[in-house]
C-alpha positions in Angstrom: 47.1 5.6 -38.8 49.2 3.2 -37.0 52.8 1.4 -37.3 52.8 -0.6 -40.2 55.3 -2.9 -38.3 53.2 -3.2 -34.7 49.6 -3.7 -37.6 51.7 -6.6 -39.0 52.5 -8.3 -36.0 49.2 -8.1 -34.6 47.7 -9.2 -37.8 49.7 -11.9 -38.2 49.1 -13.2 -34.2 45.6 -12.4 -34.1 45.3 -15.2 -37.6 47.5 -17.7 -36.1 45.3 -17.6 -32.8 42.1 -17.9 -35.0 43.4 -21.1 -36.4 44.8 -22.4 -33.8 41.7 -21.8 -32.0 39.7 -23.2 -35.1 42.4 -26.3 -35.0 41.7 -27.0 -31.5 37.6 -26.8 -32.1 38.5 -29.7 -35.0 40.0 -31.6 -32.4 37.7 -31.6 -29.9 34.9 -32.1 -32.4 36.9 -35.0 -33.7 37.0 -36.4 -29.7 33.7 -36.1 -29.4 32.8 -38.0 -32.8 34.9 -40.8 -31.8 33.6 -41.4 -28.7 30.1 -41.4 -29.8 30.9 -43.6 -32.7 32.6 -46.1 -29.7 29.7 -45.4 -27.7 28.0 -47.2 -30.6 29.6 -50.7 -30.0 28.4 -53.8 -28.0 29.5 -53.1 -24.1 31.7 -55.6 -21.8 29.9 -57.6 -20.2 31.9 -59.4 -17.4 29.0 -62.2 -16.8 29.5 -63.9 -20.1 33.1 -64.6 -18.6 33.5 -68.4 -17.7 33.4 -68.1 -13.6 35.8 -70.9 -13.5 38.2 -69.3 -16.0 38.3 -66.2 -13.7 38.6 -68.0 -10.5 41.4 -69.9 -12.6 43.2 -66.3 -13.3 42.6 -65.3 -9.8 44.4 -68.4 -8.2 47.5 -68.8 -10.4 48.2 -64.7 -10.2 47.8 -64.3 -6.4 49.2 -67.6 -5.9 52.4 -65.6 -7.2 51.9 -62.7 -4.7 50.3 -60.4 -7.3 46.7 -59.3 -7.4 43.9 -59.0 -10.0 41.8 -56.0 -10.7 38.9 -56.7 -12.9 36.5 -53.0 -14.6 35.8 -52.0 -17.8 37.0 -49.0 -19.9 35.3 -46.0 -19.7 32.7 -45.8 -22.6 32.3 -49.7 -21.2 33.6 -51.5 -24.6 36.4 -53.1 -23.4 37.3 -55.3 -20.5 40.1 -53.7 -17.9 42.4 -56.6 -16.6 45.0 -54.5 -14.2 47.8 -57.1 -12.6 48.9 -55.1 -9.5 52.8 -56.9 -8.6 54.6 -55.3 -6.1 55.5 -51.9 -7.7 54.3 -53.0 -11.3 51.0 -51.7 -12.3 49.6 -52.9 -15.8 46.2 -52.8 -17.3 45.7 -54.7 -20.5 42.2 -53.8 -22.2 40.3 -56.7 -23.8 37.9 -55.4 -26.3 34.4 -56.7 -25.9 34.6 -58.5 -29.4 37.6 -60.5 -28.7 37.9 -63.4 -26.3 38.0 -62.7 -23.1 37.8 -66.3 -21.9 41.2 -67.3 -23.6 42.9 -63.8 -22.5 42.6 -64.8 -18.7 43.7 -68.4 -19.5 46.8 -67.0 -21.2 47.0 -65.0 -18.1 46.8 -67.8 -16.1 49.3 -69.7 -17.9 51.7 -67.1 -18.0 51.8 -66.7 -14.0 51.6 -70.9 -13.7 54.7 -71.3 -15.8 58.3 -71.5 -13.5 60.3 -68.8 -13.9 62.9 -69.6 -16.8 60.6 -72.1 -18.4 60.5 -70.2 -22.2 64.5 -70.5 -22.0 64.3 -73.6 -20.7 61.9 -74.6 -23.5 63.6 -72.7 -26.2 67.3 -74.8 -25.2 65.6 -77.9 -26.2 
């Protein structure tokens, strides 16, 4: 026959590779599910953003030496808002049901404020 130990081992790898091969087939299924159930929602749509909100945006951040990049996420639900400063890369993702309107003037606000102004604001 064989060695009972050398069976076991191989036994007992050739079941944990069958479920972890099974696991990894869940997952991927899962993936895929998802991103046809995103695939399912309304899409960004950057012309239903205010153009004078945007230029707004645009002005305050590369007023402040930073610059804007404007896209959308991959399966095109969401609005990608990337502020590119110096070394600091960020991308904030604006899903296409919330506003995107009042994100850039938050945005705006945020880079139109003085430096120190919260502090300042939080002293009185």
């Amino acid at each position: 026959m064989g060695n009972p130990a050398r069976d076991g081992i191989t036994k007992k790898y050739r079941t944990s590779t069958t479920s972890a091969t099974q696991r990894d087939l869940g997952k991927a299924l899962q993936r895929r599910s998802r991103r046809e159930n995103r695939g399912a929602a309304e899409r960004a749509d950057w012309s239903s953003a205010s153009p004078e909100i945007v230029l707004g945006a645009i002005v305050a951040v590369t007023n402040e030496g930073a610059a804007l990049r404007f896209g959308y996420t991959r399966d095109g639900a969401a609005y990608a808002i990337g502020v590119l400063d110096g070394d600091n890369k960020v991308t904030e993702y604006v899903r296409e049901s919330e506003d995107v309107n009042q994100y850039l003037r938050d945005l705006t606000q945020d880079f139109n404020e003085p430096l120190g102004s919260e502090d300042l604001a939080a002293e009185l």
